[in-house]
ZASEKOL-291068 format. One line per 5 residues: their letters; for each residue x, y, z of N, C-alpha, C. Coordinates in steps of 0.1 Angstrom, whole numbers, plus 5000, padded with zeros to 4 digits. Layout:
BEGIN
a> X Y Z X Y Z X Y Z ~ ...;
//
This chain:
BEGIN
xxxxx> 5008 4988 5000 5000 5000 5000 5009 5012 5000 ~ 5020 5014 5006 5027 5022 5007 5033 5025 4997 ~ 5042 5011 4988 5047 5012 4977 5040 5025 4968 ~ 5023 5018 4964 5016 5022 4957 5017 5035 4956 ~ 5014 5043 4973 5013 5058 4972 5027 5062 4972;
xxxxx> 5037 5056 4972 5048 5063 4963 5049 5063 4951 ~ 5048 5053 4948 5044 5056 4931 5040 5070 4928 ~ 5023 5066 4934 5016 5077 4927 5020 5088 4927 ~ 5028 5088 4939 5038 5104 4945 5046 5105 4938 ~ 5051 5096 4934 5068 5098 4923 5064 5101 4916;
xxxxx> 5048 5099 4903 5048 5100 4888 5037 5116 4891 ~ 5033 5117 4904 5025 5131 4902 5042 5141 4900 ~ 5048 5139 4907 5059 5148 4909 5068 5151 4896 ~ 5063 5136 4883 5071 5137 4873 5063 5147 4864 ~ 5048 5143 4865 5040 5150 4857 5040 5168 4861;
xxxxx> 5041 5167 4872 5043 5182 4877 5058 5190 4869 ~ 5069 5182 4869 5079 5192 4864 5085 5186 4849 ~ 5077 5176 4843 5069 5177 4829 5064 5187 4823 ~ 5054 5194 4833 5047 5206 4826 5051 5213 4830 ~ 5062 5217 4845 5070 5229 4842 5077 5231 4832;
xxxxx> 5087 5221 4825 5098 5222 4817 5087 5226 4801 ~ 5077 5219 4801 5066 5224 4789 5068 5236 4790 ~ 5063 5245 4799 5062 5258 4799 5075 5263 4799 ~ 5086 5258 4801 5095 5269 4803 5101 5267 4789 ~ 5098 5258 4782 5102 5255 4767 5093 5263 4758;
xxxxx> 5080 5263 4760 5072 5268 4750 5077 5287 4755 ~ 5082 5289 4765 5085 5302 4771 5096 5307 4759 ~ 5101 5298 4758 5117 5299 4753 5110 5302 4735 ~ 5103 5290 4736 5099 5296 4720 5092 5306 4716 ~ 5088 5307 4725 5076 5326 4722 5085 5335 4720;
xxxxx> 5096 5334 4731 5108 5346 4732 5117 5345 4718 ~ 5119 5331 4714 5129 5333 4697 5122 5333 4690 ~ 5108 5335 4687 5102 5332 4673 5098 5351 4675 ~ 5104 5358 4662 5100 5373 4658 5094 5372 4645 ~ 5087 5381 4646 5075 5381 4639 5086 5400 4629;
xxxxx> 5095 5399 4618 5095 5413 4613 5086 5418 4604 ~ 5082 5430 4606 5075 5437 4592 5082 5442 4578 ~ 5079 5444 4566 5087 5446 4557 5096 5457 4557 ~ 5090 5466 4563 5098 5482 4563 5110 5479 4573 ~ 5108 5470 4582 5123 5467 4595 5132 5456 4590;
xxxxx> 5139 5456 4599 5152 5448 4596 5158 5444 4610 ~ 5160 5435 4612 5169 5427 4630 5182 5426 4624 ~ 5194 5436 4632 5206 5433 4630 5210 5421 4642 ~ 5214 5410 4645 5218 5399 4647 5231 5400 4657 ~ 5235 5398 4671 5250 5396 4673 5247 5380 4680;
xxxxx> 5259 5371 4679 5257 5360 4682 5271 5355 4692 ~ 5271 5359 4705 5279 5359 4711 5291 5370 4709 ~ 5285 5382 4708 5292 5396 4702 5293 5398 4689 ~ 5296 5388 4681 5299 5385 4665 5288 5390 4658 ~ 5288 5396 4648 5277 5404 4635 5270 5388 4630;
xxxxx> 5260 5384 4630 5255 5375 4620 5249 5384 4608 ~ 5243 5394 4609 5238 5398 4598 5227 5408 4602 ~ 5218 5412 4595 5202 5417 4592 5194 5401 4588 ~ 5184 5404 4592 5173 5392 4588 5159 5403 4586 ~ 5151 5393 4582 5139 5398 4578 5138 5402 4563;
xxxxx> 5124 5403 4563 5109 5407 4569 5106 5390 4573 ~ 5096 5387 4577 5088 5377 4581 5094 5369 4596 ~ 5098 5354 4597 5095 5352 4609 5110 5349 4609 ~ 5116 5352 4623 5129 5347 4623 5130 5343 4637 ~ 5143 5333 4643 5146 5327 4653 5155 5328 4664;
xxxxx> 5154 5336 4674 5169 5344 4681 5170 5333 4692 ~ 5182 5328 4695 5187 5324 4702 5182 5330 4715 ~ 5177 5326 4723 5176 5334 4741 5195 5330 4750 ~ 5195 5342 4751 5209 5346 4759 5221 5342 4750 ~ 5221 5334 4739 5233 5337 4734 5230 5350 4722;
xxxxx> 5222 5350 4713 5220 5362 4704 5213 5375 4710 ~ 5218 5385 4709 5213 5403 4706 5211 5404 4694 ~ 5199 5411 4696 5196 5422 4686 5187 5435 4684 ~ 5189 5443 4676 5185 5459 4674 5178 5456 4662 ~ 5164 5462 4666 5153 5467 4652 5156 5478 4645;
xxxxx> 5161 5480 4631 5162 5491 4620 5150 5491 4617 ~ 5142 5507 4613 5135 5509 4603 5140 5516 4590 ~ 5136 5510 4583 5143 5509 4569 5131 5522 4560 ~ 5124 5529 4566 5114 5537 4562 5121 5552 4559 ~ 5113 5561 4556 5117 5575 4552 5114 5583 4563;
xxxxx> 5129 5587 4570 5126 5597 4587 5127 5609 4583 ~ 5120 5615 4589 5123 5632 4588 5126 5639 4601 ~ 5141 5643 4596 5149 5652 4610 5140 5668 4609 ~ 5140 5672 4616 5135 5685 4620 5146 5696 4631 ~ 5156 5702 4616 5163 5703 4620 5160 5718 4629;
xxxxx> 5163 5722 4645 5162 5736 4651 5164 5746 4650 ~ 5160 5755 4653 5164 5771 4647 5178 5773 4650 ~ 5184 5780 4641 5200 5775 4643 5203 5796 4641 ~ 5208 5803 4649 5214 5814 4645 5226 5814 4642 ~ 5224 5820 4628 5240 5823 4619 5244 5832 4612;
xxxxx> 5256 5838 4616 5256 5852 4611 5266 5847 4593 ~ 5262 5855 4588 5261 5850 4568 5273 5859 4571 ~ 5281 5860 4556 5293 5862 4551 5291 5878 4550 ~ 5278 5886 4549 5280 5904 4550 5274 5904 4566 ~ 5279 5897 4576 5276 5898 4590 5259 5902 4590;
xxxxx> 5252 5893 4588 5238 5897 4588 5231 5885 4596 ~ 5231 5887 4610 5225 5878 4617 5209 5869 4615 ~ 5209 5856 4605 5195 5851 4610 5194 5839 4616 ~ 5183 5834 4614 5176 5824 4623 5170 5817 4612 ~ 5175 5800 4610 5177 5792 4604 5167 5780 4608;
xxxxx> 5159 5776 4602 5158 5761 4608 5151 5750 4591 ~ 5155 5737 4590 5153 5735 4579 5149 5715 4586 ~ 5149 5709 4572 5142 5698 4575 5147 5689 4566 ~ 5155 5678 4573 5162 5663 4566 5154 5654 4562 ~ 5156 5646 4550 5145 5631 4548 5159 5628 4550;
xxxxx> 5158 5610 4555 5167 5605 4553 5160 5588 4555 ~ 5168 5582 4552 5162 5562 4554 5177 5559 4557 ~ 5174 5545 4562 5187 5537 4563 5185 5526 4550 ~ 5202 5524 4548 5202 5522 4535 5210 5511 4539 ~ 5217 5512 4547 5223 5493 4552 5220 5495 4567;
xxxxx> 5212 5482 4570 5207 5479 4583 5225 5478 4593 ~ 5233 5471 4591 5243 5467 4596 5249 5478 4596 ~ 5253 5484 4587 5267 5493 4589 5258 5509 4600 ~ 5246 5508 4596 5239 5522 4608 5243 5513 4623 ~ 5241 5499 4624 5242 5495 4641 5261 5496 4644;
xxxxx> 5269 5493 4633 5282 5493 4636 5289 5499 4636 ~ 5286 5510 4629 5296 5520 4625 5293 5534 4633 ~ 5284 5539 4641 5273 5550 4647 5265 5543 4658 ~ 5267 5546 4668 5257 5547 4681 5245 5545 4680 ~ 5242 5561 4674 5228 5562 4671 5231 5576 4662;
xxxxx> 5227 5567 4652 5224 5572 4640 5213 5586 4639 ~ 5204 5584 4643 5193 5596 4643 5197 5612 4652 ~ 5208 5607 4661 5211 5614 4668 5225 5623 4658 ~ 5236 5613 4654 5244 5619 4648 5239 5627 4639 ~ 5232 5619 4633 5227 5630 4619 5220 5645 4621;
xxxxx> 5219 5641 4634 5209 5656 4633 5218 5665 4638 ~ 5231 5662 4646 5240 5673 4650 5246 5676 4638 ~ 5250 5663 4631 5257 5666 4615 5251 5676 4607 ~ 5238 5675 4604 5229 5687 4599 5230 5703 4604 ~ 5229 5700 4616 5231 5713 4623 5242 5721 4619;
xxxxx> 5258 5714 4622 5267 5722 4620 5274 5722 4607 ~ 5266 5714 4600 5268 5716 4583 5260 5727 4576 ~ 5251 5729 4584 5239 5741 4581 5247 5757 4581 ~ 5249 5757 4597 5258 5768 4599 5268 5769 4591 ~ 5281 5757 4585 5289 5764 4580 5286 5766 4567;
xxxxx> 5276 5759 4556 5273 5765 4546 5266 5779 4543 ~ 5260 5780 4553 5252 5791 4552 5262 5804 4554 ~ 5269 5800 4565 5283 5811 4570 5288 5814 4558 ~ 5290 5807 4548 5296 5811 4534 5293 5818 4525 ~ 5280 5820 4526 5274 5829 4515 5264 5840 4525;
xxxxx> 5266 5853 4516 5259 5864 4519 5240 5864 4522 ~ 5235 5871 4529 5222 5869 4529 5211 5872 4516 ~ 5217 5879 4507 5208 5876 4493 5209 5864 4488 ~ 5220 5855 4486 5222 5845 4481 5214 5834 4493 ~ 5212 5838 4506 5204 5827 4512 5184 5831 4508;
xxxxx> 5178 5841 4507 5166 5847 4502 5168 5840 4485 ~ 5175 5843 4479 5170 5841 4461 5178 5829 4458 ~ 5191 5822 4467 5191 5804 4462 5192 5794 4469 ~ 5178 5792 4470 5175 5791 4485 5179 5772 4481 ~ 5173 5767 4471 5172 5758 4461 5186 5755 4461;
xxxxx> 5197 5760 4454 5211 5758 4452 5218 5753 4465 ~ 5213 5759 4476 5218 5757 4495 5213 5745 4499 ~ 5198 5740 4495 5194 5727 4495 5199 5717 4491 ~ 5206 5716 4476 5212 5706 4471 5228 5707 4476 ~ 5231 5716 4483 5250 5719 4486 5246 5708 4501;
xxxxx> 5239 5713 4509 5237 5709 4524 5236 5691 4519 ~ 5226 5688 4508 5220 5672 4506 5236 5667 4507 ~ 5242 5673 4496 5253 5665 4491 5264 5660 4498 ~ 5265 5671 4506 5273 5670 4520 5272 5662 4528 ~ 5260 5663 4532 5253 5654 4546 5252 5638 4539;
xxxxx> 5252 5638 4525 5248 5621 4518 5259 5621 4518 ~ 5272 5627 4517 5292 5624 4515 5296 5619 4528 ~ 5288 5620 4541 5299 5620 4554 5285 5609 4559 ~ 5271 5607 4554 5266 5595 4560 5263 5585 4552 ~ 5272 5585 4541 5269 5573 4536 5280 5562 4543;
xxxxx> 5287 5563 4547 5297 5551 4552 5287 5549 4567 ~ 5277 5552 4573 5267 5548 4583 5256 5538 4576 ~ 5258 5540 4562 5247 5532 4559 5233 5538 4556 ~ 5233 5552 4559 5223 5560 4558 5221 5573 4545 ~ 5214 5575 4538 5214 5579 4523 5201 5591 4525;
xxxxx> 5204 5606 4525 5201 5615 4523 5194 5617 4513 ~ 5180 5624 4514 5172 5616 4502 5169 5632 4497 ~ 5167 5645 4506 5164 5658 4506 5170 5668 4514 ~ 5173 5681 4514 5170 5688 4525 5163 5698 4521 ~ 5153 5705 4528 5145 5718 4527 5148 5724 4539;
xxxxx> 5150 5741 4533 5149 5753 4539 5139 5755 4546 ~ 5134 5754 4556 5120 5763 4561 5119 5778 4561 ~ 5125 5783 4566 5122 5797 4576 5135 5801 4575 ~ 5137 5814 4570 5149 5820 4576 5141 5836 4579 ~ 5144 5840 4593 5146 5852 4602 5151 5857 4604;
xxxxx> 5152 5873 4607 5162 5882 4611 5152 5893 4620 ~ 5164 5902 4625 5159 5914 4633 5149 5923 4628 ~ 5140 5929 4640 5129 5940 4633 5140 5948 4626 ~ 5148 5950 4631 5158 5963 4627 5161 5964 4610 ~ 5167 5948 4610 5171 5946 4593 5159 5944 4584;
xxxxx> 5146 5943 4591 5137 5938 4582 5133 5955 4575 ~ 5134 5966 4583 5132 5980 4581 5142 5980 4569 ~ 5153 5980 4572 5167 5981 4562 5166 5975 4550 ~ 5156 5963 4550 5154 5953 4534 5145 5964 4528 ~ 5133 5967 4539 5121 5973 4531 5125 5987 4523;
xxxxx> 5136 5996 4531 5141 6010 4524 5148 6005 4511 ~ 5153 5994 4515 5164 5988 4503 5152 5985 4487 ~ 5140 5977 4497 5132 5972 4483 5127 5985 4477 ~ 5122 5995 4485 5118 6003 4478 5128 6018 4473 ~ 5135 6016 4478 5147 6025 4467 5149 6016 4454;
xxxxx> 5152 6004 4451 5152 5994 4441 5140 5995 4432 ~ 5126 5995 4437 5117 6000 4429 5114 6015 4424 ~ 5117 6023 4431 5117 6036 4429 5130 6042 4414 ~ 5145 6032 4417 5151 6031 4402 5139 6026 4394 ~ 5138 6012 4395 5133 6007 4385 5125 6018 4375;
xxxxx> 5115 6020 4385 5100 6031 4382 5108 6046 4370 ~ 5121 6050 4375 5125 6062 4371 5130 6055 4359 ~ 5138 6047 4355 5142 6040 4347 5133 6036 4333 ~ 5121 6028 4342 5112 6032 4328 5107 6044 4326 ~ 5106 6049 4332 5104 6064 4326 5104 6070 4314;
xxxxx> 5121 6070 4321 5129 6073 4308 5133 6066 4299 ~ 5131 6056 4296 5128 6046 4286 5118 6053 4278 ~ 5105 6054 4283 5097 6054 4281 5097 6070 4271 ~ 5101 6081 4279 5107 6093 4274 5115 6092 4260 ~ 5124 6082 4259 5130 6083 4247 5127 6074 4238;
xxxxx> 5117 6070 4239 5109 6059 4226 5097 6074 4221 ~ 5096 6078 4235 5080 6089 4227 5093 6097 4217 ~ 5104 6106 4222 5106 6115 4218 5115 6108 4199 ~ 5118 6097 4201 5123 6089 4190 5112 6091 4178 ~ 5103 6090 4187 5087 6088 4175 5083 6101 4175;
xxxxx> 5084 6108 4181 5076 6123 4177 5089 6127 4166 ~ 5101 6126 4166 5110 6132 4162 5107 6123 4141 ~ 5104 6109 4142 5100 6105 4136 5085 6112 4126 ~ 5079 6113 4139 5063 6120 4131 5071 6136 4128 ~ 5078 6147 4132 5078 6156 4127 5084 6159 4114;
xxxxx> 5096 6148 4110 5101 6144 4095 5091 6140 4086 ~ 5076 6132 4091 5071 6133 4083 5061 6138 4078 ~ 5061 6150 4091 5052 6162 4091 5054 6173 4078 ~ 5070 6174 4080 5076 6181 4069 5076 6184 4056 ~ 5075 6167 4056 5076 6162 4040 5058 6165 4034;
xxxxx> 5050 6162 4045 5036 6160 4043 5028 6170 4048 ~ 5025 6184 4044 5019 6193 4052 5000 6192 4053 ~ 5000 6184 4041 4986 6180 4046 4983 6173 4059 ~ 4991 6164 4059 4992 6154 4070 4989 6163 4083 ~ 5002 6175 4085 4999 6185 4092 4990 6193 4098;
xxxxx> 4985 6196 4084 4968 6206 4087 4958 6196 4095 ~ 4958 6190 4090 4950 6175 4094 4951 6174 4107 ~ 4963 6172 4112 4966 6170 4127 4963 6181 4136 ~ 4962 6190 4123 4959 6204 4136 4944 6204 4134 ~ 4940 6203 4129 4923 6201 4126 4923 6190 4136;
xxxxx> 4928 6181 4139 4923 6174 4152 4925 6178 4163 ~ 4934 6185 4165 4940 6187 4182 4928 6200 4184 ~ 4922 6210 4174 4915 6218 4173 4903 6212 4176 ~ 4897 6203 4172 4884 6196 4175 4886 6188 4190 ~ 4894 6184 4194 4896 6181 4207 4903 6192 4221;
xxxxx> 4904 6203 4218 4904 6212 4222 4890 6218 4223 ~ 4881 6220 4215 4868 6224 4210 4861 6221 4222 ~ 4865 6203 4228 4852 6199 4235 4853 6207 4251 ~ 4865 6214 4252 4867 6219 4269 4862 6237 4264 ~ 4846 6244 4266 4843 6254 4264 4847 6263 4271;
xxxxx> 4853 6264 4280 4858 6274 4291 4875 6274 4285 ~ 4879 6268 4272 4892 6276 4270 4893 6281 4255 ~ 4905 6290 4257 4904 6299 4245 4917 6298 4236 ~ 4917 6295 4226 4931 6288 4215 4929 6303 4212 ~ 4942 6309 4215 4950 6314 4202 4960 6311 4194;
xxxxx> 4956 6308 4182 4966 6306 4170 4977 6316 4167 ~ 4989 6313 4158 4995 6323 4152 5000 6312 4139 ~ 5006 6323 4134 5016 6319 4122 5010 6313 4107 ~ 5005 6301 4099 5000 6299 4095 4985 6298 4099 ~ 4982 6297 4112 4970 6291 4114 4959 6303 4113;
xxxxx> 4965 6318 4113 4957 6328 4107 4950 6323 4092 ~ 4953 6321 4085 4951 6316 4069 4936 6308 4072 ~ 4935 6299 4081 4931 6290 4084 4918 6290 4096 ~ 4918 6307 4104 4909 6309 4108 4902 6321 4102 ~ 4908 6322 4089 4900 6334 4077 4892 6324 4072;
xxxxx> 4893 6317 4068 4889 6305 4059 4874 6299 4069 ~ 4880 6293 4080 4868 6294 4090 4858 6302 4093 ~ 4861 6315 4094 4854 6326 4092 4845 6329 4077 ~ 4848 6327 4068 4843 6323 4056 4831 6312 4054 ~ 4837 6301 4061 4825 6287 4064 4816 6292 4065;
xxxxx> 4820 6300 4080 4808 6302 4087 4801 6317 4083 ~ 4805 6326 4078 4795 6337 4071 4787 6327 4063 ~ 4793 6320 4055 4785 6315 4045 4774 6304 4049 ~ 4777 6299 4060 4768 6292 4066 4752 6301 4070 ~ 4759 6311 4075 4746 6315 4083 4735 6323 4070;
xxxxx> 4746 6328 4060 4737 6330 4052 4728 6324 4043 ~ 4733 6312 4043 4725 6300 4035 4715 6298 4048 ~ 4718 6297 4060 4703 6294 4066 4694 6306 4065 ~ 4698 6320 4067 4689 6333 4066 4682 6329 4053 ~ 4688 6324 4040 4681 6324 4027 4668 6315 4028;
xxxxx> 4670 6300 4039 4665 6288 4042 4650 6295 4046 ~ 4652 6301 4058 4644 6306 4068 4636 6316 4057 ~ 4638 6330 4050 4634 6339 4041 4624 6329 4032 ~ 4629 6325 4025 4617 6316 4017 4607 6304 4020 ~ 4612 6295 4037 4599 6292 4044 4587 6303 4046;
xxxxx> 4594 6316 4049 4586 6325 4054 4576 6331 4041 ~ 4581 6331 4032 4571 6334 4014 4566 6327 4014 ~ 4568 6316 4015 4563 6304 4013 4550 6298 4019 ~ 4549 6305 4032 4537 6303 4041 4528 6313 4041 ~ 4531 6327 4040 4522 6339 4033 4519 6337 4021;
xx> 4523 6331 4010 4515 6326 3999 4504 6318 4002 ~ 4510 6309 4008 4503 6297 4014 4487 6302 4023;
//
């Protein structure tokens, strides 16, 4: 009887750490079985040693002998901080602009760089200032575009051995003092105020080109002449409160007028005289 309930004691006690070791096995496999997504990447150490990147889909980590770090392999955007920098005509502004960037080898961003997201953004920073430091503040307002592609090229030359590949950079915002913003505005409008005087006189020596042209062919053509003065006369005509006096030939030409009009009025007195016979007959 005794035997018996040792037995049963010995095989409860097997079945009992049967199903511990179950659980601490199926434990073990929940913990190495990873589930990657397509955009990541599992860089691998296997007793300190690089195995590799693995992924996307399901892969197997060793518990306590293998490490590993998740890469996203997607499009980051650094947001680079307002950065004050005084430009090459000492013109203090305020800078802040914005990195794309991806990782472009899962391995060499975990080996070669700490942390990658972090370098890059100080790298941007003081790559920002010293390009900018280079060129004057009109060249940062009108190429803004050219400073874009100088900063990419840079920042893609010193991170590509990280593994990381520079895909953009954009300008946001550049600021300066109330003080200089007064000094641009006198500047813009002295610059329009040339411009304005400039066509002007453009404009002055195209008229005077062409009047000098119409009065050669005023010369040659004195009808042409009379004509034109018979217009400036009828357009004068329509302001009754002013008084043209002529000289020189244009006497000739208010005899003649004067003539029109005697003869006008007398043809209507003739008009009027014989309605009036006309109706005493009548």
């Amino acid at each position: 009887m005794q035997l018996a309930e040792l037995a049963l004691q010995i095989g409860y006690d097997t079945g009992i750490a049967a199903a511990v070791v179950g659980i601490i096995i199926l434990i073990i496999l929940a913990s190495s079985i990873k589930v990657i997504r397509e955009y990541e990447r599992v860089v691998v150490f296997r007793l300190g040693r690089l195995i590799g990147a693995k992924g996307p889909g399901v892969i197997i980590i060793l518990p306590v002998i293998d490490r590993f770090r998740k890469i996203d392999l997607r499009l980051l955007t650094l947001d680079i901080p307002k950065q004050r920098i005084i430009t090459k005509d000492n013109v203090t502004v305020d800078v802040d602009a914005v990195v794309y960037f991806r990782v472009n080898d899962a391995n060499q961003a975990v080996v070669k760089v700490q942390d990658y997201i972090t370098s890059s953004s100080l790298l941007a920073q003081t790559t920002m200032r010293d390009v900018i430091g280079q060129v004057e503040f009109d060249e940062v307002l009108t190429k803004r575009e050219e400073l874009n592609k100088k900063l990419q090229g840079i920042l893609d030359e010193i991170t590509e051995p990280w593994g990381i590949k520079v895909s953009a950079v954009s300008i946001k915002d550049v600021a300066i003092a109330a003080e200089m913003q007064r000094a641009i505005a006198k500047q813009a409008e002295a610059e329009r105020e040339k411009r304005s005087r400039i066509i002007m006189a453009e404009g002055e020596l195209i008229a005077s080109e062409k009047m000098s042209q119409a009065a050669i062919f005023y010369s040659k053509h004195m009808a042409a002449m009379r004509l034109r003065e018979l217009q400036t006369w009828a357009e004068i005509a329509r302001e009754k409160n002013m008084i043209v006096v002529t000289g020189g030939d244009s006497q000739n030409l208010g005899t003649i007028l004067g003539i029109v009009k005697e003869k006008l009025q007398r043809s209507q007195t003739d008009t009027s005289s014989s309605n009036s016979e006309e109706s005493s007959s009548a």
